[in-house]
C-alpha positions as CSV (number, residue, x, y, z in Angstrom):
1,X,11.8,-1.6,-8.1
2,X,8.5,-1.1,-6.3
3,X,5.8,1.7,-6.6
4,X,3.7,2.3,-3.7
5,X,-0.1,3.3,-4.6
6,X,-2.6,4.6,-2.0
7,X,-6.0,6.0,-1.7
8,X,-7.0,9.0,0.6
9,X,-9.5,11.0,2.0
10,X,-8.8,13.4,4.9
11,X,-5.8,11.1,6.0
12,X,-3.3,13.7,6.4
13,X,-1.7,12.0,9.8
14,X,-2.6,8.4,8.4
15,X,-0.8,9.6,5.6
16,X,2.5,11.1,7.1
17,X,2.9,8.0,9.5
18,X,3.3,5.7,6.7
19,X,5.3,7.5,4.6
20,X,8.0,8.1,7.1
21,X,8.5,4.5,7.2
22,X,8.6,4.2,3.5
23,X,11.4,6.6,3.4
24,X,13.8,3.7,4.2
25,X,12.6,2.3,1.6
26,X,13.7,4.4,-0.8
27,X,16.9,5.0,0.5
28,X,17.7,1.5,0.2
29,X,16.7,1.3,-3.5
30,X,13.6,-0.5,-3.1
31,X,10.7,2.1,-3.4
32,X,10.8,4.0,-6.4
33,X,7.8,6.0,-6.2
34,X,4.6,6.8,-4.3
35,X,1.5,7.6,-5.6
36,X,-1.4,8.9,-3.7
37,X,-5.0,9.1,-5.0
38,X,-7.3,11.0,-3.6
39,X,-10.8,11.2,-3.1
40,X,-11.6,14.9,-2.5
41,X,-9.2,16.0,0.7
42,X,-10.0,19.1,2.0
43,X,-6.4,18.6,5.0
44,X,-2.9,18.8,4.2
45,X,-2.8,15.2,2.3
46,X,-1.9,16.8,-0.7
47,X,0.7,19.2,1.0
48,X,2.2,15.8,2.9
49,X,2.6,14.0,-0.1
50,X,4.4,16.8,-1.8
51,X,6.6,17.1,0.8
52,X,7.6,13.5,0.8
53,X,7.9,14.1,-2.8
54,X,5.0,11.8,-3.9
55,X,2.6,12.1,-6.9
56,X,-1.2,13.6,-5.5
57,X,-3.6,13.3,-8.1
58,X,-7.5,14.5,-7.3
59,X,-8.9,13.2,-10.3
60,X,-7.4,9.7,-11.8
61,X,-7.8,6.7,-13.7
62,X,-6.8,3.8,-12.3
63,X,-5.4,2.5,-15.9
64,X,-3.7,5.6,-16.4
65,X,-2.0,5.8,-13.1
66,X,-0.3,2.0,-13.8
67,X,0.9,3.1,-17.1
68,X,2.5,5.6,-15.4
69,X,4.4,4.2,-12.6
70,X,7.6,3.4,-12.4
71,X,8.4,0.1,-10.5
72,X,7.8,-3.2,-11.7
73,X,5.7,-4.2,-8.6
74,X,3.3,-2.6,-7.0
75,X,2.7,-2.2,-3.0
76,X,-0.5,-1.3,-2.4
77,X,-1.9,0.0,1.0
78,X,-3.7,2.3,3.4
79,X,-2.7,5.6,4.9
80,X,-1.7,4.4,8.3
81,X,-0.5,1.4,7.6
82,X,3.0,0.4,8.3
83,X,5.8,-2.3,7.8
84,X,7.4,-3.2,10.0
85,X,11.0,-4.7,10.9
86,X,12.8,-6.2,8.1
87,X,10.7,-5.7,5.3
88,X,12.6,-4.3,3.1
89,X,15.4,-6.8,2.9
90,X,12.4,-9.5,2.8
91,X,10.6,-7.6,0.3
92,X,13.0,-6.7,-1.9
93,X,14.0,-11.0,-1.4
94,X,10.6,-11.8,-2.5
95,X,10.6,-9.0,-5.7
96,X,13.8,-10.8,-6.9
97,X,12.9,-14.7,-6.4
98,X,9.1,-14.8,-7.2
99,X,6.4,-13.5,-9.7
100,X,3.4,-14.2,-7.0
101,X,1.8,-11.7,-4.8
102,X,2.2,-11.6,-1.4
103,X,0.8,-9.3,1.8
104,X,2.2,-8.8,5.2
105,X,1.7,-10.3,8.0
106,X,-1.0,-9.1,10.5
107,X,1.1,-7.3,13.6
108,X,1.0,-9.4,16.4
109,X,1.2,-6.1,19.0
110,X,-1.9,-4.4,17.1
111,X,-4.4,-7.5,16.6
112,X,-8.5,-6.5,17.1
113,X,-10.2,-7.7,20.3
114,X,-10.8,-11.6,20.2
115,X,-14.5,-11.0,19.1
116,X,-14.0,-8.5,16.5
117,X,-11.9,-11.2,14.8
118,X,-14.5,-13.6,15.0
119,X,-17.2,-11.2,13.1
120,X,-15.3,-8.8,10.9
121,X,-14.2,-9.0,7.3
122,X,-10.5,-8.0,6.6
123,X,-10.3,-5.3,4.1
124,X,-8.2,-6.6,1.1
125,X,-5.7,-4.1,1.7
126,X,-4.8,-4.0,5.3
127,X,-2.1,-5.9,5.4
128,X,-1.1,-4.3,2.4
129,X,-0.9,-6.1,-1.4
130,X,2.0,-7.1,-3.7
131,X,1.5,-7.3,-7.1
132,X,3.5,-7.0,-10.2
133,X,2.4,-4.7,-12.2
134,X,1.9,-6.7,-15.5
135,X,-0.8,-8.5,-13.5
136,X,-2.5,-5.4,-12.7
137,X,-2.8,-3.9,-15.6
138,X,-4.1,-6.8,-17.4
139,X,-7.3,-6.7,-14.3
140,X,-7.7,-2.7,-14.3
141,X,-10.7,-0.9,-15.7
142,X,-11.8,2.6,-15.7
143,X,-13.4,4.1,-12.5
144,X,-12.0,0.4,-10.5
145,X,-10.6,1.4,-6.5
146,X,-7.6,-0.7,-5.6
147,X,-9.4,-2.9,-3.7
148,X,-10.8,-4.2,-6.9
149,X,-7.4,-5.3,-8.4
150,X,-6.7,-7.7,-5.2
151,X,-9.8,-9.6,-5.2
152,X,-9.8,-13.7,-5.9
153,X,-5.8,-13.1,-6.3
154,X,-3.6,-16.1,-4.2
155,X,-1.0,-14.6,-2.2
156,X,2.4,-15.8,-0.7
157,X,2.3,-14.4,3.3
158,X,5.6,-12.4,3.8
159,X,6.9,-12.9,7.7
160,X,7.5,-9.4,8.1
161,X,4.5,-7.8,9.8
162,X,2.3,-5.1,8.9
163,X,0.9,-2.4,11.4
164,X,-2.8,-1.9,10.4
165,X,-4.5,1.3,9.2
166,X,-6.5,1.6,12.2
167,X,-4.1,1.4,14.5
168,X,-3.0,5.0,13.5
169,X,-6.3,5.9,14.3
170,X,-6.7,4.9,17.7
């Protein structure tokens, strides 16, 4: 089973869009929680995520939070991203067959202009990150964003796609 982990601030939208495609998730079995962590929202996050029946916590500990999840795996991402077609049979493929982490593919219908490719850095979670969660815990330390947990890490690239953060924002 997989836990989704996000990190907010003011993404109330963000945050809806993606959880509405994480819904099938769950229904298929794959998605066995989602926890939000947020940096001092002063929207609806928090009312969103309770709605969707998520965990919102305002003040967290990164190590605390992975002792308490449930899945095996971890997904982690950014309000506003979302997966696309097929990813939860080739997710769920991937959770059963292999012990590496692996990130979606970039969506070919929301790529950055040509020249923005050429001079921008990736974030290490916009295409989202799979990890178990052994790995995780064994990198996390007090006070450490998500981001942190990702870095240096060699990933297997999933074919299902992956519709960036900032395309929500547009």
């Amino acid at each position: 089973m997989l836990t989704v982990i996000m990190e907010c601030r003011d993404q109330e939208t963000e945050l809806a869009q993606t959880l509405s495609v994480l819904v099938a998730g769950a229904v298929e079995g794959l998605v066995s929680d989602v926890v939000i962590l947020d940096h001092g929202s002063r929207d609806g996050s928090a009312r969103v995520a309770d709605a969707a029946g998520c965990r919102f916590h305002n003040h967290w500990d990164i190590k605390d939070i992975l002792r308490s999840v449930r899945g095996e795996w971890l997904l982690l991402m950014e309000p506003g991203a979302r997966p696309q077609m097929g990813w939860i049979d080739e997710l769920g493929e991937h959770l059963a067959m292999n012990r590496q982490a692996a990130k979606f593919s970039p969506s070919r219908n929301h790529l950055p202009s040509f020249f923005k490719r050429l001079s921008r850095r990736v974030p290490p979670l916009e295409y989202g990150f799979v990890l178990p969660k052994s790995q995780a815990m064994a990198i996390a330390k007090s006070g450490m964003p998500l981001e942190q947990l990702v870095q240096r890490q060699k990933t297997f690239m999933l074919i299902s796609e992956m519709v960036p953060a900032w395309a929500a924002r547009k």
